[in-house]
TIPA-430820 format. One record per atom (N, C-alpha, C): x, y, z. Coordinates in steps of 0.1 Angstrom, whole numbers, plus 5000, padded with zeros to 4 digits. Layout:
XYZ...
//
This chain:
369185897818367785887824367186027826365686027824365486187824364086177834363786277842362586227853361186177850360786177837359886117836359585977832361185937834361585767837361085707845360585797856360685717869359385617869358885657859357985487863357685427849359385437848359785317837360385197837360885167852361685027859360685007871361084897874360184847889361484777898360884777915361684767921361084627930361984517931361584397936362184417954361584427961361384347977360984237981361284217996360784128002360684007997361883927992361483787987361383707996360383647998360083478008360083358002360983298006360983138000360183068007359482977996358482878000358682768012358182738017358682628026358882488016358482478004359082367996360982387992361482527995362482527988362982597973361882607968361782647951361482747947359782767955359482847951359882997959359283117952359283237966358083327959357883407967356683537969357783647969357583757959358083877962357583997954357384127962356484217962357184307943356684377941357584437928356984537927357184627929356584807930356984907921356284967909356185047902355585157904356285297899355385447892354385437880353385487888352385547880352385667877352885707870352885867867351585917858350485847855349685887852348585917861348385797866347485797878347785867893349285897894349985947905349885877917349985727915350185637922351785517922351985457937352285327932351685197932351885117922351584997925352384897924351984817936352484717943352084597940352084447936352184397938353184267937352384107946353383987946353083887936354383897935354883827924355283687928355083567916355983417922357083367914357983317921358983247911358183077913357683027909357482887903358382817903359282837899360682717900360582707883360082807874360282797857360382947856359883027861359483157857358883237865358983357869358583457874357083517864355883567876354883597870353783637885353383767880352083777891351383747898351083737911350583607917348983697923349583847923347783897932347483997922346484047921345884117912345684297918345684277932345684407938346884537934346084647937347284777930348184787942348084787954348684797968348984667975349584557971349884437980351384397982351284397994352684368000352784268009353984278018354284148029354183988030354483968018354083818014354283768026353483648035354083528038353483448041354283308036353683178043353383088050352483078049351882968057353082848061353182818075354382648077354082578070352682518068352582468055352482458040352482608034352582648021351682628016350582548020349382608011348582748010349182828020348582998018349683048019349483178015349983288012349083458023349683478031348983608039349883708031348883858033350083938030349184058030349684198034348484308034348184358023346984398019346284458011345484588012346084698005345284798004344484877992343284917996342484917983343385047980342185097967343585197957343185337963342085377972341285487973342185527987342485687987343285757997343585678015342085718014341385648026341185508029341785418019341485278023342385238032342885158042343585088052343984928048345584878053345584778046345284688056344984568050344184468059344584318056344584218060345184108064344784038052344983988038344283898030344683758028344683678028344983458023344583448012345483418005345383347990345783197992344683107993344982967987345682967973346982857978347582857963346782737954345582687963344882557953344082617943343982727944343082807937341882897943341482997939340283077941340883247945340583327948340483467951340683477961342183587965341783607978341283637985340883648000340183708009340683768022340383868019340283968032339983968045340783938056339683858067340383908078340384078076340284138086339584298084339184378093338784538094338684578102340184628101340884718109340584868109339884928118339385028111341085158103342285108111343085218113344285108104343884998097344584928094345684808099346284728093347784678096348684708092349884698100351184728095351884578094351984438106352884388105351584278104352384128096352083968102352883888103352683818111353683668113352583558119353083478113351983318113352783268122351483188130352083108142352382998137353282928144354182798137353482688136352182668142350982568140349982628126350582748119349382798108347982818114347482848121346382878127345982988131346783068133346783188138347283298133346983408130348683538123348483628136349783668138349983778145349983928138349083998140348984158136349084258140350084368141350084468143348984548139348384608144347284698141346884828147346684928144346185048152344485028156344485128169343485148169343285328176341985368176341485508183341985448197342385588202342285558216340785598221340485588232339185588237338285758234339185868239338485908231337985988220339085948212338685968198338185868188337685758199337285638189336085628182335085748184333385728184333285848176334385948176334386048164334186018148333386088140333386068128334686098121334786088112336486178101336086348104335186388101334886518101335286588117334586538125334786598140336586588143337486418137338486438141339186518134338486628126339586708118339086848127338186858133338186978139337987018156338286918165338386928176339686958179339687038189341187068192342186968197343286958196344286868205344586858214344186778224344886828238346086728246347486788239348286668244348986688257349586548262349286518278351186498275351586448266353286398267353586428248355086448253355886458238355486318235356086328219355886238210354386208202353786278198352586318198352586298183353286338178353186278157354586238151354786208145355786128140356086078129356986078119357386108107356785978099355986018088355385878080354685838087354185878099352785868106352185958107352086048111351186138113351086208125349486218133349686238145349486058153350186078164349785958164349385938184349586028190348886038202347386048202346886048195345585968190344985808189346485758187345785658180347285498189346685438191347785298195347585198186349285118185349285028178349684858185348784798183348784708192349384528181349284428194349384328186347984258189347584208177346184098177346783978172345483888177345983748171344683718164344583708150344083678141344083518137342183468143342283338139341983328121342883238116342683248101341483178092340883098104339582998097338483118096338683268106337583348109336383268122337083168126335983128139336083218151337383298152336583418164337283518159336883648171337383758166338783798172339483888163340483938162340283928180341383878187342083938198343184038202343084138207344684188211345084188223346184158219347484088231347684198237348084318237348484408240347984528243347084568250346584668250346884778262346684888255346984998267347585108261348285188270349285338263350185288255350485248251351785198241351585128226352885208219352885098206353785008204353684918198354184758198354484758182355984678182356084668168357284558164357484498151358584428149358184288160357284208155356484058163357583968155357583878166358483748160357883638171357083528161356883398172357883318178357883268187358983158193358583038186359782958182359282818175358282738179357882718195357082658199355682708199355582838200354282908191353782968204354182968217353882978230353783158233355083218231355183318229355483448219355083528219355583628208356383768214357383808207358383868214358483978199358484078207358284248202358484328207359184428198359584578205358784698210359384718218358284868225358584948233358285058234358785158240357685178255357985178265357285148277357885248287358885288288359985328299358685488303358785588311358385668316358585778310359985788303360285918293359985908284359585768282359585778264358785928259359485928245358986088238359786228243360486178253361886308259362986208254363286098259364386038259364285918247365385888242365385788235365185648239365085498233365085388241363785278236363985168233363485068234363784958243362684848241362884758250362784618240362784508245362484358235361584318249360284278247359084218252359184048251358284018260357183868255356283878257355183788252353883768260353583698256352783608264352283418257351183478248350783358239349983388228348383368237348783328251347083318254346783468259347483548263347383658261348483638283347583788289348483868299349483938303349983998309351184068306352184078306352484148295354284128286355284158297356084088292357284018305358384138296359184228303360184298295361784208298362484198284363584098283364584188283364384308279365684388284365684538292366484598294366384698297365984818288365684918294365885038286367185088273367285058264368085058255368285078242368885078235368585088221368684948215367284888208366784758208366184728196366684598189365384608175366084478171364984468160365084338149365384168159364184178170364284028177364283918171364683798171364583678158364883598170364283468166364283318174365183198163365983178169366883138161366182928166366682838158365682718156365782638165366182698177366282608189365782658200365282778198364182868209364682968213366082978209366483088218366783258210366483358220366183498215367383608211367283618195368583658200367783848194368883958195367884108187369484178183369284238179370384388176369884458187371084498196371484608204372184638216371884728223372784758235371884828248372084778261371784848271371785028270372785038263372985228259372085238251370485338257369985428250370685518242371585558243372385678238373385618224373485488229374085408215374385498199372985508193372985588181373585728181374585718169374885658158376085518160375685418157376585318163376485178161377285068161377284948154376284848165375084848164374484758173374784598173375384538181375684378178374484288180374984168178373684048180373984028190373083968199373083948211372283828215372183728227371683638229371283638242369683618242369383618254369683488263369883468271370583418282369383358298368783428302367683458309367183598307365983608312365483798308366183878313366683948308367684048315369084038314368983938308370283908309371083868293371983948289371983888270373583848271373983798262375083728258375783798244376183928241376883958231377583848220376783808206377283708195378383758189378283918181378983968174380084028177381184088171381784118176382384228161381884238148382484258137381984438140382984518132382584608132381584718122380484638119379784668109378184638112377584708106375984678108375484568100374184498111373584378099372584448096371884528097370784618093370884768090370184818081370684968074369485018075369585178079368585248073367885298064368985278054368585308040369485228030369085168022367885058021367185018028365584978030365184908036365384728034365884718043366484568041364884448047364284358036363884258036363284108033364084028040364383978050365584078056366084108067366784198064367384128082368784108083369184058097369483878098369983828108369683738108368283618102368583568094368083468091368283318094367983228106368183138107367982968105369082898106369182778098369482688110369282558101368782428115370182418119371382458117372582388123373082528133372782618137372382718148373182828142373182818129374082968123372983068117373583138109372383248104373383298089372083328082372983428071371983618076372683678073372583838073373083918068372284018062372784118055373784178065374884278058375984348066376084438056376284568062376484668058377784718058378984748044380484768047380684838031381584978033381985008026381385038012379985078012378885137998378584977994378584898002377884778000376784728010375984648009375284578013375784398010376284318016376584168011375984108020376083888021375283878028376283778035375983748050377083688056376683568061377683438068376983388076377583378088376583368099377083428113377383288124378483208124378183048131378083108141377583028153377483018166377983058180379283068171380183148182380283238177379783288165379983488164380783518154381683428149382583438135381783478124382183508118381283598104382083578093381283498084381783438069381483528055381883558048381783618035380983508027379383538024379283458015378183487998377783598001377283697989377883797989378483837978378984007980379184057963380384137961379884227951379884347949380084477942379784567942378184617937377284607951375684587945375384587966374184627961373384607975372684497977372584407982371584327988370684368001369684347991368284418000367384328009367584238004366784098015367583938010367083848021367483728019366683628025366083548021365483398024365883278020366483218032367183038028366582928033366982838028366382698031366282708046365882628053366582628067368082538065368482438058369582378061370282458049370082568045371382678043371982638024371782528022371982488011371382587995370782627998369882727990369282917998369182987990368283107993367883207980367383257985366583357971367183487977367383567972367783737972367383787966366783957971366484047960368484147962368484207950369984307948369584407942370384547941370184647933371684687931372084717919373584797916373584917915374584957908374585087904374185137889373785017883373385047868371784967865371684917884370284807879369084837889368484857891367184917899366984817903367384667903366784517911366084417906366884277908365784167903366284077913365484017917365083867921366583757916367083707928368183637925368083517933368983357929369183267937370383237936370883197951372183167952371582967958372982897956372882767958374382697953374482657963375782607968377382677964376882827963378182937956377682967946376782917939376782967925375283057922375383177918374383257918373283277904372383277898371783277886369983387893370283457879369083567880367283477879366883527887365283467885364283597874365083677875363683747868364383847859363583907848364084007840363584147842362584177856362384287855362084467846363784447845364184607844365184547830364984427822365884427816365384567802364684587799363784697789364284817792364284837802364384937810366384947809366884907808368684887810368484877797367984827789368484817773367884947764367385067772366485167766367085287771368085267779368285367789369985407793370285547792371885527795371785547805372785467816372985467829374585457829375285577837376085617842376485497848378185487851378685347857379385427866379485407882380385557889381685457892382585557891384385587891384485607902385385507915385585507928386685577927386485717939388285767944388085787958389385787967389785817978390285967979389786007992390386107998391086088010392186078009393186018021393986128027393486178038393586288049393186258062393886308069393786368086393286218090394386108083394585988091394085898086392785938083391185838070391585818060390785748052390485748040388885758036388685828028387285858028386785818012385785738015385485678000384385767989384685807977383885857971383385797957382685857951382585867938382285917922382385897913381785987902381185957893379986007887378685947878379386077866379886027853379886087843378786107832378486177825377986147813378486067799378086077792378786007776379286137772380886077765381186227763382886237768383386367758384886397768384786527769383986577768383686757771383886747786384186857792383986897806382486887809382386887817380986887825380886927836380087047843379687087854379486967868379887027876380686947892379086967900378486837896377286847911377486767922377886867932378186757945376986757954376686607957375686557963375986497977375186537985375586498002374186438006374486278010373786208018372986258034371786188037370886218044371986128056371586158067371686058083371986118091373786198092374786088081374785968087374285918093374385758096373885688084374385678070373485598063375085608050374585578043376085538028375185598016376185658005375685627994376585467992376785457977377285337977377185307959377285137964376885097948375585037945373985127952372985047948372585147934371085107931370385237918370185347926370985427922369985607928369485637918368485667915367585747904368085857905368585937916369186087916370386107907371486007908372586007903372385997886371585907882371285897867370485997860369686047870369186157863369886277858370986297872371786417870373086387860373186247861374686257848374086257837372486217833371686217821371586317821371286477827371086597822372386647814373586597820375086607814375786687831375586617837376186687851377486537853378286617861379186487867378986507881378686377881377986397895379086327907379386397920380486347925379386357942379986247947379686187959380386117971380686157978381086037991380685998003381085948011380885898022381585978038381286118039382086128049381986108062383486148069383186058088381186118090380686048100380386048102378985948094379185868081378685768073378485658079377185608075377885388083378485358073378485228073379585128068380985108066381485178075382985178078383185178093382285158103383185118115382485208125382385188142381685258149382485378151384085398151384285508149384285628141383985548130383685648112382585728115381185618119379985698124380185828134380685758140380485838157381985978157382485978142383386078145382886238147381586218141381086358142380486358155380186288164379086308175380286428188379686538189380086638200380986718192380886748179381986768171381586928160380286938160379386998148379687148157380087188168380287318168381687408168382487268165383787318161383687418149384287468144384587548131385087478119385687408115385787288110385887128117384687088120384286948121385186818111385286738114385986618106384786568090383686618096382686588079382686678073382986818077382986928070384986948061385586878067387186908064386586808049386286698052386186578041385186638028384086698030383086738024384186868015384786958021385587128014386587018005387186918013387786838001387686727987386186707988385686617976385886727964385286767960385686847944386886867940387886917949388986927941389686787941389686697950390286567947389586497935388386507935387686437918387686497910388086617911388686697894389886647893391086637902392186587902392186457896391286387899391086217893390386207878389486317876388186327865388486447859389686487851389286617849387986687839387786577836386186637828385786727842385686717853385086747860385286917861384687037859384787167854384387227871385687307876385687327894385487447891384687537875384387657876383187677870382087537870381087537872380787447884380687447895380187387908378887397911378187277911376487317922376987207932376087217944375687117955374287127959374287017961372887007972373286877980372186897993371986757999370186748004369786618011368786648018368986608035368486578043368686588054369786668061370486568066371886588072372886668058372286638045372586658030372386838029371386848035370786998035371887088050371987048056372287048067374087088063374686928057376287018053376187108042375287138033375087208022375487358029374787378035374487518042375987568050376787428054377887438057378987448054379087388037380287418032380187538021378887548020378787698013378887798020378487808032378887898039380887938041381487808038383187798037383787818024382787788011383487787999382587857992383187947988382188077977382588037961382987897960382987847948381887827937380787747948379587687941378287817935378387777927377587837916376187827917375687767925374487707927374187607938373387637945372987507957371487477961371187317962369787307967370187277982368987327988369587278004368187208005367487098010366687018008366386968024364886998030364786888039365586908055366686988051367787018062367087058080368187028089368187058102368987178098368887328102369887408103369787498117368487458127369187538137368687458146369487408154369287318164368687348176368787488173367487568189365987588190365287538175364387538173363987398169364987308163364487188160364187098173364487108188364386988195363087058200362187158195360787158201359887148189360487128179359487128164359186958158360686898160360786758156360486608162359886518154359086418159360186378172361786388165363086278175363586438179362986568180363986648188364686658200363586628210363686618223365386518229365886418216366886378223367786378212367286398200368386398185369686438189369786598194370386668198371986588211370886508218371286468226372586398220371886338213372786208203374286258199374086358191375086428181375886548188374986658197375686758197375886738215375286698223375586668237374086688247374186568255372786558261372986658272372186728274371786858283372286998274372487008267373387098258372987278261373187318264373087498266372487558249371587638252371187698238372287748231373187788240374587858232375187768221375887658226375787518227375087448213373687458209373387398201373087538194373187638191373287768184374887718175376187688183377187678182377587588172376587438171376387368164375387348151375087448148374287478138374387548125374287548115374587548104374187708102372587748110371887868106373288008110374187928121375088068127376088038116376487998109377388018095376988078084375388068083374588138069375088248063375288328073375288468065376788518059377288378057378488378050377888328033376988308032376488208019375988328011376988347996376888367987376188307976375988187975375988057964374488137963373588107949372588127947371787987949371088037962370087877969368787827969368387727965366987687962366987597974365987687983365587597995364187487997364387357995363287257992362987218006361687208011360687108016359687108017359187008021357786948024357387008037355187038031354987068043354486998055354986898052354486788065355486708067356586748069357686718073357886698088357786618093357786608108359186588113360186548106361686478111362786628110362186728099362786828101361686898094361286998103359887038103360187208092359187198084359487328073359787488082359887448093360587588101361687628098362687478092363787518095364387568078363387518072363887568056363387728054362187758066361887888063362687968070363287968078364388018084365888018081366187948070366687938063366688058053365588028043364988168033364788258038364088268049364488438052365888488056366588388058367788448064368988508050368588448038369388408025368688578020367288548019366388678012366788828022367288818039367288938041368788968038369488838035371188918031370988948016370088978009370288957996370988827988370588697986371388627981370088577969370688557967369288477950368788377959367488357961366888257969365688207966365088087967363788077960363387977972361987967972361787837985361087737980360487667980359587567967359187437981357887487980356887337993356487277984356687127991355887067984354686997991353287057988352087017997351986898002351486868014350986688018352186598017353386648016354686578015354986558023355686438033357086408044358286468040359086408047360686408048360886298039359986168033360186058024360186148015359886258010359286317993360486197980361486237984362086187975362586047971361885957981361885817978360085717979359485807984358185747985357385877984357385997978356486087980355386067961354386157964353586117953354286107936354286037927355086067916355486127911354086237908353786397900355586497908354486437924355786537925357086507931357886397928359386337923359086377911358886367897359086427887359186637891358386657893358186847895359686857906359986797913361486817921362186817914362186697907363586687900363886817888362386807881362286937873363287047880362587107893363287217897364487217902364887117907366487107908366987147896366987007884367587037869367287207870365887247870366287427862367087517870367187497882367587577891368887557889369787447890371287417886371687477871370487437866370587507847370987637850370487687854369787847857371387937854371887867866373287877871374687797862374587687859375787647854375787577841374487617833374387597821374487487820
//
């Protein structure tokens, strides 16, 4: 695979099954690399064949109507500035329509269980920046009152609140919002009886210092939201078919990094712990949807679970037992079933397949669509070679992306973002690209990864100012254990890179091993004394990982920037300048620190970019990254 592949496959989400059973809605998103766009749109399975169902370049969030004669789902025009907005496609026929304007857009809908109504997340100005033109809000000054003020893949957002409306669908009145005031609202789910709607939000007094959500209600006639839990770490609410509330989480704000369980509300305030397994039903990366509990008329659920570089799908009975009933070496990214469980649709991704549209039905599974089959039949794609590193008590799972070929091949080791998150067995575009340049590309999972257990995550938390850490022992050990397994693998041509938490151990084991020949450090946290006043989550990140109240010494101690000046490797330091989650301070402080030791160093922004650059940033430039990685590694290890 070579980077200007990248918008040569398309990626299927969000599949919704019809309320008949047969059919489903599901979004399919492609590169434009000409236009320097994506486009989006939903697609239908018919119950014969897969085929386009909306005509728009931007449409997503399919869903149906209780009765399945419509189709809602957001729509955004193709122009910078357009906002998406609430559209209904009759499936009797005719063109959709748009039948909302939002000046600041939507993000969420859910239809009330009578079809009458959608519930919408929506932004709005706060008061007073609401009467400003575009022009004035780019040049009045800021005047902020509390942290939390912008935020990653948003923007600024102490400007602006996100509320819930109730959108009547005939258009006989106007948009209402349920929720108004200082706060944003997010993640809506109706109660079966349609009475109330129940959503997350952050309310508490610290919010924007301290971490913490809450799970809400509030009747659909409107008044005020009734809070169902404490201050905690809170999310993904679902009404399972008999009324009752169940969400992922725990009274501990401080929870994260950690296995949040299902839980059952009981009375408000009061929850009932379901789960008990040691694994997540929802992931950071992938975005999982349907993603969590899905539930069915006999009081069980199926849900994705996260274990071991997989994604499978489970089903959860009533009392909390947990059944194996999709799995695989592959990710499963969403899931929609019948209600009586007999049938569901799934989207998947492997390691050799970028994703298509699947149905499972009574055990037996059959592909709905051909997507990317052009795409797999035009293309060499690397198959990765599982090995263990079994030390200091663990076992730590890895792997290896080869090229075609029995020549040696230069060692690129690649380190994951979180670390609360897995590589695994879905499509990385990263990995194919770099065994297609002729790299062997080697990867794992170390402590401090999900899908292996709340202790695997949480082994790094209070741990990063040791001098050898448990991710850092695991990380100095991946290379030579996969040359030992791979000897194609050449341990005297070495590069690495990572991005986040990726950039972050980069800086750390190069600073320990004067092996690597080459290193990108990407996106990284490296000094934790300046990140918790720069970053959207600083104020408590720190808290999370290195210790809540922590002494500057303390988080100096834990930081990657007090090992630098050990780093020989020749380093190409990448980010974006609108990085809010790890703010381009910390990459420039980085390069200066590399350029005043004399080390080969180069810095490369990339304009109007997040911390997403590399999974949702503009095409042009995912192709121009990848460019510079490949030359930068070339440069170095031929």
């Amino acid at each position: 695979m070579r980077p200007d592949q990248l918008g040569d496959y398309r990626a299927p989400s969000d599949a919704r099954l019809h309320p008949d059973g047969v059919r489903a809605a599901f979004v399919v998103t492609q590169m434009d690399l000409d236009e320097d766009r994506y486009v989006r749109r939903i697609w239908l399975w018919d119950g014969d064949e897969a085929r386009p169902l909306t005509s728009g370049d931007m449409d997503t969030a399919p869903r149906w109507s209780p009765d399945g004669s419509r189709l809602a789902f957001l729509r955004k025009g193709s122009e910078e500035e357009d906002m998406a907005q609430v559209a209904i496609l009759r499936l009797d026929g005719g063109e959709a329509a748009v039948i909302t304007e939002f000046e600041l857009g939507a993000s969420e809908i859910a239809w009330s269980p009578d079809g009458s109504k959608i519930a919408v997340v929506a932004s709005e100005w706060i008061e007073e920046w609401k009467d400003l033109d575009t022009k004035e809000r780019g040049r009045v000054p800021r005047r902020l009152t509390r942290l939390g003020y912008r935020f990653e893949g948003r923007g600024w957002i102490h400007d602006k609140r996100s509320h819930i409306w109730l959108v009547d669908v005939d258009g006989k009145q106007d948009p209402v919002c349920l929720t108004p005031g200082d706060f944003n609202d997010a993640q809506i789910v109706w109660s079966p009886h349609g009475e109330t709607i129940a959503f997350v939000s952050e309310r508490h007094e610290q919010r924007g210092v301290d971490p913490g959500s809450q799970i809400w209600s509030i009747t659909a006639g409107g008044g005020d939201p009734v809070a169902l839990t404490g201050v905690g770490t809170w999310g993904s609410p679902s009404y399972d078919r008999s009324g009752s509330l169940h969400a992922l989480g725990t009274e501990d704000r401080w929870a994260y990094p950690g296995i949040a369980p299902l839980q059952r509300m009981e009375t408000p305030g009061s929850w009932l712990q379901v789960t008990t397994i040691d694994r997540a039903l929802v992931t950071f990366a992938p975005a999982l949807s349907p993603g969590g509990p899905q539930w069915l008329d006999d009081g069980s659920a199926l849900s994705t679970l996260e274990d071991s570089g997989r994604v499978r799908i489970v089903r959860i009975t009533s009392d909390g037992e947990v059944e194996d009933l999709i799995g695989g070496d592959r990710l499963v990214t969403g899931i929609s079933p019948r209600p009586d469980g007999s049938a569901a649709v799934f989207t998947a991704t492997s390691a050799t397949d970028p994703g298509e549209v699947w149905w499972w039905e009574d055990g037996e599974e059959r592909r709905l669509t051909t997507l990317n089959d052009e795409f797999r039949e035009t293309t060499t794609l690397a198959e990765p070679q599982r090995f263990l590193i079994d030390h200091d008590g663990v076992e730590v799972e890895g792997w290896v992306y080869l090229p075609e070929g029995d020549a040696k091949v230069p060692l690129l080791f690649n380190i994951h973002g979180g670390p609360a998150t897995q590589y695994g067995y879905g499509f990385f575009d990263e990995f194919q690209v770099y065994a297609g340049a002729g790299y062997g590309v080697v990867a794992i999972n170390p402590r401090g990864a999900s899908g292996y257990g709340n202790d695997f995550v949480r082994a790094v938390v209070g741990a990063w100012h040791e001098e050898m850490p448990p991710d850092l022992v695991d990380l100095l050990a991946a290379p030579d254990v996969a040359a030992g397994q791979f000897p194609r693998l050449d341990l005297d041509r070495m590069g690495i890179m990572g991005g986040s938490y990726g950039g972050f151990a980069t800086v750390r084991v190069t600073a320990e091993d004067q092996r690597y020949k080459s290193a990108v450090a990407e996106r990284g946290l490296y000094a934790w004394t300046s990140f918790g006043g720069t970053s959207d989550i600083g104020t408590y990140f720190d808290g999370m990982y290195v210790r809540r109240g922590a002494t500057r010494d303390e988080l100096w101690a834990a930081s990657p920037l007090r090992h630098a000046d050990r780093i020989t490797t020749p380093t190409l330091v990448l980010h974006s300048e609108t990085d809010w989650r790890c703010p381009i301070e910390q990459g420039e402080q980085l390069f200066a620190l590399l350029q005043n030791n004399g080390v080969e160093s180069e810095m490369l922004r990339f304009p109007g970019e997040s911390h997403e650059l590399t999974r949702g940033g503009k095409p042009k430039h995912r192709v121009e990254r990848f460019e510079a990685v490949l030359e930068w590694h070339g440069r170095y290890l031929g």
